[in-house]
N, C-alpha and C positions, 0 to 999 in steps of 0.2 A: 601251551597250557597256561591257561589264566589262575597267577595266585591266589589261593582260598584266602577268606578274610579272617583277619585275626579275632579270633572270643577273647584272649586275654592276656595283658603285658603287665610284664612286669614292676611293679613298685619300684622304682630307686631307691629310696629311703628302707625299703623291705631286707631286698639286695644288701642293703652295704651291712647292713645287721647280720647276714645268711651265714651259715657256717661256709658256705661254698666261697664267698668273698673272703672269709678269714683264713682259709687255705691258698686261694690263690695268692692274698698277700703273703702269706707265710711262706710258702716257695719263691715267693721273688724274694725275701730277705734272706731265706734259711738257704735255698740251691740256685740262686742267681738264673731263678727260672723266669720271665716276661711272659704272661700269659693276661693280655687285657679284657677277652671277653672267653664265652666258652667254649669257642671253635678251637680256638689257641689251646686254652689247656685240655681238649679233648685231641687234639694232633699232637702236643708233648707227653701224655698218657700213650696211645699207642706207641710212638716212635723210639720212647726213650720207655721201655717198662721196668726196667729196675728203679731209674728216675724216679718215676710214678709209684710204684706200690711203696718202694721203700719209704720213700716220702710219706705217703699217705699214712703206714703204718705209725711213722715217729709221732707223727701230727695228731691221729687218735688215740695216740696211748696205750695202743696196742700191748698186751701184758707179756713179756715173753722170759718165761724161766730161765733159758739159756738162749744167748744170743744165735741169729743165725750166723753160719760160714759166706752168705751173700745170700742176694734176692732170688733170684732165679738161676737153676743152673740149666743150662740148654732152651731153647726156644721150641725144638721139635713139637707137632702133636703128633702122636700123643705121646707121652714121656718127656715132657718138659715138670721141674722140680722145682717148687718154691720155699723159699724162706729153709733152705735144707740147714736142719742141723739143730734150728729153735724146736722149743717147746712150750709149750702155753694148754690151757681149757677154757671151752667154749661157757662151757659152767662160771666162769671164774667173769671170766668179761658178765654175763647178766647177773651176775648177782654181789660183787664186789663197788664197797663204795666207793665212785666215785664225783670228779667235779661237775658240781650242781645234784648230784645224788648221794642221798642220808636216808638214813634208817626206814626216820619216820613218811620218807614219800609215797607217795602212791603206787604202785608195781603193776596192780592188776583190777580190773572191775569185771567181773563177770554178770551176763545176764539171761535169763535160761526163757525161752517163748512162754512159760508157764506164769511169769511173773517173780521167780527168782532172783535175787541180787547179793552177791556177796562183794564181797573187796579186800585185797588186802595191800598193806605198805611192804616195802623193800623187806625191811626185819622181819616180819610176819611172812611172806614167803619163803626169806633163808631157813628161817623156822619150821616149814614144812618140809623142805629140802630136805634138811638135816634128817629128820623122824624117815626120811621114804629113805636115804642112802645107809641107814644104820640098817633099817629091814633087807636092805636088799641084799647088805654087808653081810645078815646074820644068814641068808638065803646063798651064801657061799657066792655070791656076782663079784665079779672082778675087771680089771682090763681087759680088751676083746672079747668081753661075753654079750650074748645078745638077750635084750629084754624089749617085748613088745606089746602093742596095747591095741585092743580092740575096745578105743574109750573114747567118750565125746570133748567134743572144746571145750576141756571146764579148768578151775585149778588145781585140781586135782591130778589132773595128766600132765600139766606142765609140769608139777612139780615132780611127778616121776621122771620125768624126760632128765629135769637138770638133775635130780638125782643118780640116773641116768650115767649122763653127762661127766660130772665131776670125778666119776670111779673109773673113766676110763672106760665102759662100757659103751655096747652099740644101741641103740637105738631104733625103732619101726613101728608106725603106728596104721592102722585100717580108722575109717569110721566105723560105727556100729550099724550103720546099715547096711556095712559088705556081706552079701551073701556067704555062706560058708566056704563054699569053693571057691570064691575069689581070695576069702583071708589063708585059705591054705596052701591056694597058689602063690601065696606073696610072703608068708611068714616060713612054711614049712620048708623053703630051701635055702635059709641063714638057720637053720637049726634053731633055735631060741633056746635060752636056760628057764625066761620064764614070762610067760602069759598074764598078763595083767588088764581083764574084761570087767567092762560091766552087763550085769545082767538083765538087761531093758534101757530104753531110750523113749524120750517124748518126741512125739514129730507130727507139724503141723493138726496139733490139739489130740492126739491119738497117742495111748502107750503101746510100745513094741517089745515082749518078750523074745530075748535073743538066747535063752538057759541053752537049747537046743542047740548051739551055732555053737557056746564057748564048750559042748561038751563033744563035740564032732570032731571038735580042734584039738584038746586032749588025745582021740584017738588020731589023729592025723598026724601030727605033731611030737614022736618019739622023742624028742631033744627035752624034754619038757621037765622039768623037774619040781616046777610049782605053777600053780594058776592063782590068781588071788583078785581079789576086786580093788580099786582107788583106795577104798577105806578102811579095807586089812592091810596094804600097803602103809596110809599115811597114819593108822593106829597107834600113837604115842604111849609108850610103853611109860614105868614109873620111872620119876628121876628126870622125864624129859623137856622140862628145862634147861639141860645145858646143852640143847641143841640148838640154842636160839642164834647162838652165835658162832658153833662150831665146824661148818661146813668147811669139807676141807678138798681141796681138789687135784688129782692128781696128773701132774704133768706130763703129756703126752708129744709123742711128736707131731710137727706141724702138719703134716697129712694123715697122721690118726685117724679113722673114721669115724666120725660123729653120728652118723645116721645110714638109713638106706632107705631110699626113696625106691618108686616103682613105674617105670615104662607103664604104657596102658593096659598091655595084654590082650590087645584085641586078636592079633595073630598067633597065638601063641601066650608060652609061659611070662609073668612078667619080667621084664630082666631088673635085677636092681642092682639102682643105681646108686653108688658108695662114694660119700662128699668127707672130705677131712675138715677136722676142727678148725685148722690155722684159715684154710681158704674159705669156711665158710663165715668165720668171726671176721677177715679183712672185706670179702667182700659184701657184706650185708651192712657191714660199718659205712662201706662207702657209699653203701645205694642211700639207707637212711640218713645219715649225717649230710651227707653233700648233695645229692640227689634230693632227697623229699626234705630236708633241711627240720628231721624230728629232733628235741631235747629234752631236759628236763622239763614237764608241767604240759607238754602237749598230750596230748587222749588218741593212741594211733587204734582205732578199727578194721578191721576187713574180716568180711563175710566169707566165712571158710569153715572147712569138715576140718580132721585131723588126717584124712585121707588123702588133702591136696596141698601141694607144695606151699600155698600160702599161709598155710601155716606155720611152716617152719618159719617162713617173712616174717608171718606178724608177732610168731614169739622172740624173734627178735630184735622186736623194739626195745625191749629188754638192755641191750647194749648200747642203746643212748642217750638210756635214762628216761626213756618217756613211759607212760601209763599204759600199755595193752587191754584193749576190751573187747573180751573174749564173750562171744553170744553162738547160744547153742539151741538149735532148732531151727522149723521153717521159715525163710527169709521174708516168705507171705504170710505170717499169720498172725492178730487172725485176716491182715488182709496185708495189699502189697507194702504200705506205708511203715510197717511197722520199724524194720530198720533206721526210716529217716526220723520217727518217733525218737527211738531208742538212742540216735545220734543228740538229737535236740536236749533231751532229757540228761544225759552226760557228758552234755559238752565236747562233743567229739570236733577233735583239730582236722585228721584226715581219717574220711570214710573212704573203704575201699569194697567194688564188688566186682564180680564180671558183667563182661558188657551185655550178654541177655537178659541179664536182671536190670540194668540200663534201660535197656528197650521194652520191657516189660512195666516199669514203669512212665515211659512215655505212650505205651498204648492206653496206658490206665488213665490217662490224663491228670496223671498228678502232679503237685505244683507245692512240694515242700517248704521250700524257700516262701512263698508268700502265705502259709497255714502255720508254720512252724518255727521256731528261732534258734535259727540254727548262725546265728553271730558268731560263733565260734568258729565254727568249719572255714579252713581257709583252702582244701585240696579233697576232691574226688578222684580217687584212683579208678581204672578199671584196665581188668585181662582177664585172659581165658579163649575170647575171640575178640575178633577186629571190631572194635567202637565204630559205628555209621556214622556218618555227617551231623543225622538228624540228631542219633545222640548227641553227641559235643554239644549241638542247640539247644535240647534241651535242658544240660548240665547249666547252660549258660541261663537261658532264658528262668530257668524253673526251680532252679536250685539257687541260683546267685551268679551277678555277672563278675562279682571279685573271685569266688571263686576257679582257683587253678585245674583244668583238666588236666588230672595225669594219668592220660593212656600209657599203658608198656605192653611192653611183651620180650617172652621169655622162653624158659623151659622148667621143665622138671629135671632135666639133665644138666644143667647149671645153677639149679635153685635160685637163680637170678635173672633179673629182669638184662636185655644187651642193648634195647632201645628204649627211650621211657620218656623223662622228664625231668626239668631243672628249675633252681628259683629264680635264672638268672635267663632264660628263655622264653620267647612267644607261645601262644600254641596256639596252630593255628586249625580252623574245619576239616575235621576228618584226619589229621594227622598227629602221630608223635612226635615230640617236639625236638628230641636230639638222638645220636649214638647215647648210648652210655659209656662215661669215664672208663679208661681202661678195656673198652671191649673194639677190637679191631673188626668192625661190620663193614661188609662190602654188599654190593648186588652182581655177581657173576652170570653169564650166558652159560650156554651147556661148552664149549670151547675153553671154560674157563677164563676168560674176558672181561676186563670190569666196564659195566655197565654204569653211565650216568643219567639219571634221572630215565630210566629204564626200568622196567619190572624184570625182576631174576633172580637166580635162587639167592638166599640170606647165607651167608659165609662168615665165621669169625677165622680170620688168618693168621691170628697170634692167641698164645694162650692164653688163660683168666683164671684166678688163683683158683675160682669153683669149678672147676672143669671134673668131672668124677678123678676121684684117686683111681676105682676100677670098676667092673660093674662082681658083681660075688657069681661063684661059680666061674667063673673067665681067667685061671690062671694066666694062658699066652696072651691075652688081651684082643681076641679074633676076634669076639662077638661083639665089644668098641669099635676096633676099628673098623669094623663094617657097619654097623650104627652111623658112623659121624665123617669118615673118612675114606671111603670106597671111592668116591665121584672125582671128589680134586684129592690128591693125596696130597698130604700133611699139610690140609685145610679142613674144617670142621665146619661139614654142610647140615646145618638144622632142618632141614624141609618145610620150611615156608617161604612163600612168594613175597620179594618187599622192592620196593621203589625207594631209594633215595633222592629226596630232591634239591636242588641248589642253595636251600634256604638251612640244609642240613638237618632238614626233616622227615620223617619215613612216614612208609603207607605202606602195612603187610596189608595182604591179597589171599591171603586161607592156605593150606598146606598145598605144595607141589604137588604131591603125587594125587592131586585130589581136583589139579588143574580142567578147565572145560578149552577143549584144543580145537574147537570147528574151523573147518575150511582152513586150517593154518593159524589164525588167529587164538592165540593164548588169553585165557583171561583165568584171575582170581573166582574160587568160590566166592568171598567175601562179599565184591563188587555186586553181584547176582543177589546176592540176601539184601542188601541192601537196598536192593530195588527192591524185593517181593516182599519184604517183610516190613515196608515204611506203609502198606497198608493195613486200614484197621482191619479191614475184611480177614486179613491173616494171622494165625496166632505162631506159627511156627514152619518151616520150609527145608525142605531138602533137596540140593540137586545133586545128581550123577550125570554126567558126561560117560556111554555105555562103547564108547570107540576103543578099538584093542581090546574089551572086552567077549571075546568069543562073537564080537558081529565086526565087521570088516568095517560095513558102513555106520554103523550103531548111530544110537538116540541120545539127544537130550532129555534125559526125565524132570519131572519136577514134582516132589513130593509134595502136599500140602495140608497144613493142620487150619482148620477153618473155625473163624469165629462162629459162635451162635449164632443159628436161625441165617445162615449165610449157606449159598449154594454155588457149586463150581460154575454156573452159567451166568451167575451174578459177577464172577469177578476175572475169571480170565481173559473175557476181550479186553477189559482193563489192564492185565496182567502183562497181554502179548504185545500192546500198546506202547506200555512203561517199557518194558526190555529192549522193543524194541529200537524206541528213541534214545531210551539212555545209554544202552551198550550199542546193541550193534544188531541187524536181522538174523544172523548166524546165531544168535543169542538166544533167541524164543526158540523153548523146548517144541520138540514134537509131541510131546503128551504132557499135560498135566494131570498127577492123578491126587485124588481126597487120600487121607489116612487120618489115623485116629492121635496118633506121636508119631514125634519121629526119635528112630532108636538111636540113645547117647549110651557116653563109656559112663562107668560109676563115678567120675569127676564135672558130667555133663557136656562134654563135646561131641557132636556129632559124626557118628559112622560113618562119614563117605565113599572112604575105600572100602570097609569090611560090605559093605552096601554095594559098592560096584561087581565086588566077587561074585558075590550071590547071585547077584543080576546075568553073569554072565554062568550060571550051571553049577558052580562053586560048592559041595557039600555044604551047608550052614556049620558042621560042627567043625570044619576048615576051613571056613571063610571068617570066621571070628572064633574066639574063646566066651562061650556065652556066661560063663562067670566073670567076666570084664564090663558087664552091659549092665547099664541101671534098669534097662526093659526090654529083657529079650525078647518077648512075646511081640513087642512091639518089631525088630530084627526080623522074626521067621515070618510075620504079617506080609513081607515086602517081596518073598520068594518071586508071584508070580502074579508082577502089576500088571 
């Protein structure tokens, strides 16, 4: 297989500036550690991990009330323990001055599709803090109580979050556009003490009264003992002045849970998923700080609900001093550009979206970079799904050729990215550019086998400080271990397909179970889109692989969302063309059919498994949770292609 060509290399001069360069030299003076470039110090991160985290921890300044007993105790998954014994708050790291961060810095810029803009400095957010953790205080919230928000990207929720945060309390937030029964599937089984909704959302130039939703949730929701809005929350009482400076945070242990995230729920209820404060302050420290090389004075964005994981990421820029700009509304409106608008306008260092918004702006033919001045941006992030080829080219062509593509990918179950990007790495077409620091990623076969420069399932085989403390509900820890740990025992199989290549580069391939298996030959969903969706003719595509599904011999299907004034006899001989020189004959569906969408989870990923169920006789109200779906209607559409 012929090396793709590199879009972009690294600066030297950039490099030797990088926090990542000031680590590496600090462990060769501080632990007589030799790690010349980043293969080296990503083989002494897994090898040696107490090595590595402890390190890493000293280095950022990690805040910890009482030391720990040692770094890790045990290696097992799952029940491996870190940092046992310390104490610290995730509150206390984002809001606590530190080097190169004062008062008067920047903290937050918010932007709302409407034309709203707020901002506020360091002081000025502690200052909010303070006013929402006294309310919360006078609202009887405490250590291990849960408070949740059915509320938009604004500052408003952040600042309940750290208020949150600081008291020891749990955390969980929906967007405001989860359907009822989605937020009562995700809130109503951590019990909450207390509901904190707002009553309407703008989106894509439209208001949405949601009065209905937060009053269903009342009855659904027994645990409840207050509901209140952003603003009766952050309602500063008299006197409150001295709250500008008084936030005070209480020391928790290192696996404390900070939050609880949410499985999809497509199958079922969602399970959530419980991350603790110490492993989510070390490892977010390291993606940002070493990884994306953020600090004081950079402007980090990404395009996020409060309903997806990336936003717990991007509020945690917070912890290395950089600006967070939080933008709340349609990503399109009033048309695709407006993001890279919005980026220009604020200076933004690193923009971050998913890759269909990627791709959505390269069918639009838009060309940022040469309309806009976006001299600042030095890094495009994207995930959610696998970046195409073409994307990367066009990141490179249309945005700027200095700037860095940093594909990752991740979970929601490790609130972190396991492959991604460095400042000290190439990237090259179509691919991520390294492992990530500390994350032991392999490509195993179904034998359990490692695979080299192979496609096979993604395995992390040592533990990562984020790894869930538990999921709630899961006293024995059954419903984990069979999540992450059924296949290879006490290895942690994520379900997606990835290739490692010689260059220490990866290519995920779309989720496992979601694989197209013809004639023997495995391939990636990914690989498939890529092909069908690099036409303009297409606006959107779905495939199912219908084998083992209730047909012995089964089909390739191919869902398809069709451009304007575009017809399926215009584009398929095209269609079975491309497939079939790019992949393989096995490859071309036996049917392609029109549809109008194709049906995503409420984070925007597509259904392929809950989609194969169905296909195969599946009840629909057992082949998905349709309070999990951003468009059921569009789901039962596909009963009978």
């Amino acid at each position: 297989m012929s090396e793709p060509r590199i879009l972009w290399q690294p600066d030297p001069a950039t490099v030797a500036r990088s926090r990542m360069a000031a680590f590496r030299a600090w462990v060769a003076s501080t632990c007589g550690v030799q790690a010349p470039d980043y293969a080296a110090l990503w083989r002494w991160s897994v090898t040696d991990l107490e090595g590595f985290w402890g390190a890493f921890a000293q280095f950022a300044q990690v805040r910890l009330h009482t030391p720990a007993q040692r770094v890790l105790a045990g290696t097992t998954m799952p029940g491996a323990r870190w940092f046992p014994g310390a104490t610290l708050n995730y509150a206390e790291h984002a809001l606590s001055p530190a080097p190169g961060k004062g008062d008067d810095d920047l903290a937050v810029i918010y932007r709302c599709e409407d034309g709203v803009r707020e901002q506020l400095s360091y002081g000025q957010l502690r200052r909010r803090v303070a006013a929402a953790r006294a309310a919360l205080v006078g609202l009887g919230v405490g250590r291990g109580d849960r408070v949740v928000a059915l509320a938009p990207n604004s500052p408003d929720t952040l600042a309940a979050f750290l208020a949150v945060a600081s008291l020891g309390a749990i955390w969980s937030s929906c967007s405001p556009d989860f359907g009822p029964r989605a937020v009562a599937d995700r809130f109503a089984q951590i019990e909450p003490a207390v509901l904190i909704a707002v009553y309407g959302y703008r989106y894509g130039g439209q208001l949405y009264d949601i009065r209905s939703t937060v009053d269903a949730l009342r009855g659904q929701i027994p645990s409840l003992r207050a509901v209140l809005t952003p603003g009766d929350l952050l309602a500063e009482p008299a006197g409150a002045a001295q709250f500008e400076a008084a936030v005070q945070f209480e020391a928790v242990d290192f696996d404390h849970p900070l939050w609880v995230l949410y499985s999809s729920g497509t199958t079922g209820l969602p399970k959530g998923i419980v991350h603790g404060h110490g492993g989510i302050v070390v490892e977010h420290l390291k993606a940002l700080l070493l990884q994306s090389d953020l600090r004081p004075g950079d402007r980090f964005l990404w395009f996020t609900t409060t309903g997806w994981m990336m936003w717990n990421y991007l509020i945690s820029g917070l912890l290395v001093g950089a600006t967070i700009v939080l933008y709340d509304g349609h990503p399109a409106h009033p048309d695709i550009g407006a993001l890279w608008r919005l980026a220009a306008q604020e200076r933004v260092s690193y923009f971050g979206a998913s890759a269909p918004f990627i791709q959505s702006c390269l069918k639009a033919g838009l060309r940022p970079g040469k309309e806009l001045d976006l001299t600042a941006l030095r890094a495009v992030g994207s995930t959610g799904a696998p970046l195409s080829p073409e994307g990367f080219g066009w990141i490179r062509d249309e945005v700027g050729p200095g700037v860095q593509i940093c594909s990752v990918s991740g979970g929601t179950d490790l609130c972190a990215a396991f492959v991604c990007a460095a400042p000290d790495v190439p990237v090259w077409e179509g691919e991520i550019s390294c492992r990530a620091l500390g994350a032991a990623v392999v490509a195993l076969d179904e034998a359990g086998a490692e695979l080299f420069d192979g496609m096979g399932e993604l395995v992390i085989t040592k533990p990562m400080p984020s790894m869930p403390v538990f999921f709630w509900n899961d006293p024995g820890g059954a419903r984990l271990h069979e999540a992450y740990f059924g296949m290879y025992p006490g290895l942690w199989r994520h379900g997606d397909w990835i290739r490692i290549t010689p260059r220490g580069s990866c290519v995920i391939y779309g989720r496992s179970d979601a694989t197209l298996n013809r004639g023997g030959v495995r391939m990636g969903t990914a690989e498939f889109y890529a092909v069908v969706e690099s036409f303009d003719e297409v606006v959107d595509s779905l495939v199912i692989d219908t084998s083992g599904a209730g047909d012995d011999q089964g089909e390739l299907l191919c869902f398809l969302v069709l451009a304007p004034g575009v017809s399926l006899p215009d584009v398929e001989p095209l269609l079975r063309t491309a497939l079939r020189k790019n992949l393989s004959p096995r490859h071309v569906p036996n049917r392609f059919l029109v549809i109008d969408e194709v049906p995503r989870t409420l984070n925007g990923k597509k259904c392929e498994v809950p989609v194969k169920r169905i296909l195969a006789g599946v009840d629909p109200e057992r082949a998905v949770s349709l309070g999990a779906l951003r468009n059921p209607d569009a789901f039962l559409a596909l009963r009978a292609p």
